[in-house]
Each structure stands twice: as C-alpha cells, then as structure tokens.
N, C-alpha and C positions, 0 to 999 in steps of 0.2 A: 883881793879875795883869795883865801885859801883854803879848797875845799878836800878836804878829806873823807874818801871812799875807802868803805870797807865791807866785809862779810858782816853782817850781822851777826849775834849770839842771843838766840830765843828768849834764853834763862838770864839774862842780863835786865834785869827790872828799868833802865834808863833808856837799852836800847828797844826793850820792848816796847814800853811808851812809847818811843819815838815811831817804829814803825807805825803803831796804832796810831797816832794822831795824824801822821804824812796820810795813810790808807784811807782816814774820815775825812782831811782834808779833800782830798780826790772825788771821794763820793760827794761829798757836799758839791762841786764842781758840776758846772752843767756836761761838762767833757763825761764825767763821771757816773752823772744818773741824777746828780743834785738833791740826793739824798742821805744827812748822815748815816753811819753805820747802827745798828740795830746796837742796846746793850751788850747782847750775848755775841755778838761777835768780837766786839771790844774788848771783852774781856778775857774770850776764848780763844784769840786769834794766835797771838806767841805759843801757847801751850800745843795747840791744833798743830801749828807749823814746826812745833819743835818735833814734835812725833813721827813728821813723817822726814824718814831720811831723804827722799827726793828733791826737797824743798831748800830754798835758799834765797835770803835776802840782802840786798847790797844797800846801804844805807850811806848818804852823804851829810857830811855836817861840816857850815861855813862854823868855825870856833867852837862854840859850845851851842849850838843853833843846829838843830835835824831841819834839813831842806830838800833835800829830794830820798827817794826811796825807787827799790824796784825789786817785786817780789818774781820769783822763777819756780818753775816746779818741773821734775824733771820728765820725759816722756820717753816714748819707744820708738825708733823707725825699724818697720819691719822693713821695707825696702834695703835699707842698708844695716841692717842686724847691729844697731848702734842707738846710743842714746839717744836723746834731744833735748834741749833745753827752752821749756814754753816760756816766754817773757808775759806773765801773766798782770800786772798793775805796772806802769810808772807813773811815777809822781815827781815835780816839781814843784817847787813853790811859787807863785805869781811873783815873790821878790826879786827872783832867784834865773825864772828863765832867760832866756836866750845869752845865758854866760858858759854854755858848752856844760854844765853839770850834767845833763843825761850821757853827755858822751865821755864823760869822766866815768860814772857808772856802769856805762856801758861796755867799757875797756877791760871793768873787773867783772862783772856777769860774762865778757869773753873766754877772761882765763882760766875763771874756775868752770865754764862748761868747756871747755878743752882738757882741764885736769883732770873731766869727770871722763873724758872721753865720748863726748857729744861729738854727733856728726853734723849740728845746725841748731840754728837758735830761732824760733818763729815767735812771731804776737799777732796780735788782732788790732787792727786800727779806725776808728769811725771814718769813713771816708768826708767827713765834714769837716777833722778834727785836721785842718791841713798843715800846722807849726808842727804837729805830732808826727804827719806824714814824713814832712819835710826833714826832719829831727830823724827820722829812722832810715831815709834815704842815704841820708848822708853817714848811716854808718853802714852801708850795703843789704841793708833791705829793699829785697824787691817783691812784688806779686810773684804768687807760686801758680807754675802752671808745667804742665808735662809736654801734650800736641797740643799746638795752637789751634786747630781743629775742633777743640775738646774745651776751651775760654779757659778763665783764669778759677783759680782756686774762691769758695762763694764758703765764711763763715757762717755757719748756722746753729742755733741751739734749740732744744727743749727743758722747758724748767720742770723738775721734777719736786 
C-alpha cells in the first residue's frame, strides 16, 4: 500500500470530486447519519470551501484511488488568543481502514495547523463510534475538561 496525503486544492475538478464522494461516502455511513449528501451540497461544497480561507482539506489516495479525506476549519481560542484547528469530517474508506491512513492524514492536518499557528486541533466523536475513538486516541486526543469538579467537556448543537 502506498498512500499519498496531501492538501487539497478546491479548484482542482479531480480533487474536488474526490472530496465530494469520500464526504457522501461518510454520510451514507450509519457512523455518518446514513444519509447521502443533498444535490446542492454536492455540488456546492469545493466552491463553499474554497471561499473560506479558514478551511482546509487533507485528502488521501492509495494510487489513483481517493480513500480517505478530512476536512478542518479553522477556529479562535480566546483563552489562548490563538488559532484552532476543528477537525470537522473524517473519512475512510471500509477498504482502507485499520491500515493507519487516518494517522497518515492526521500527521498532515498537524503541520499545517502548526503552520497556521494553532494552539490545538479538537473534533467531535460519537461516543458509540469506538474504532474512531480509539483512532484519535492514539493520536493524543483526549476529553476536554478544565476542574474535574466541573466533568468533561458535553458537544451540543442547535440546527438553525
């Protein structure tokens, strides 16, 4: 296996497809929501991401084969008046997992939030999703918590 990780390029019509099919792979995925993606995101989604300079995606490919993916977007720590870097989707492929490919991706979403000058790289993970857990442990994610007094950090959203 020879997996080649890189930065994405929005405007790159191959690499965009590629992102777009890993992102609806995912959602289709019950890990995901087991849902494909809607037309208009599919189509809207490189253009959306290239816009925003914040944004950044790492894309893996065994040979001429897109296998995993991992989009980032960049955030603020007010605590430490410093970037951040959200690891917003990863993707693998069912072919593809437990060959370290996320931790290949993950090596390069390091560098370039260090380049950017991030002070931390955070994600959200289904607490059911435990190969994903395990998968991010072992690249030094841990629960965020301040006083243990105070429990652990609890994601929550509103859909607007």
């Amino acid at each position: 296996m020879s997996i080649r990780t890189f930065v994405a390029d929005y405007h790159d019509a191959a690499q965009a497809a590629a992102l777009v099919d890993l992102l609806d792979a995912y959602a289709r995925d019950p890990a995901g929501g087991g849902t494909p993606l809607d037309a208009a995101v599919r189509e809207g989604l490189p253009a959306a991401l290239a816009a925003r300079p914040q944004a950044f995606s790492v894309l893996a490919f065994d040979g001429d084969t897109p296998v995993g993916l991992i989009n980032c977007i960049e955030g603020f720590s007010t605590f430490a008046c410093k970037p951040l870097v959200n690891v917003h989707d990863v993707v693998v492929l069912p072919s593809h997992r437990g060959q370290r490919v996320a931790q290949q991706m993950f090596a390069l979403v390091e560098r370039e939030a260090r380049k950017r000058g991030a002070c931390k790289l955070t994600l959200e993970v289904l607490s059911g999703n435990v190969p994903a857990l395990r998968s991010y442990e072992r690249e030094g994610f841990i629960g965020y918590q301040l006083d243990p007094a105070f429990g652990h950090a609890i994601f929550l959203q509103k859909k607007l």
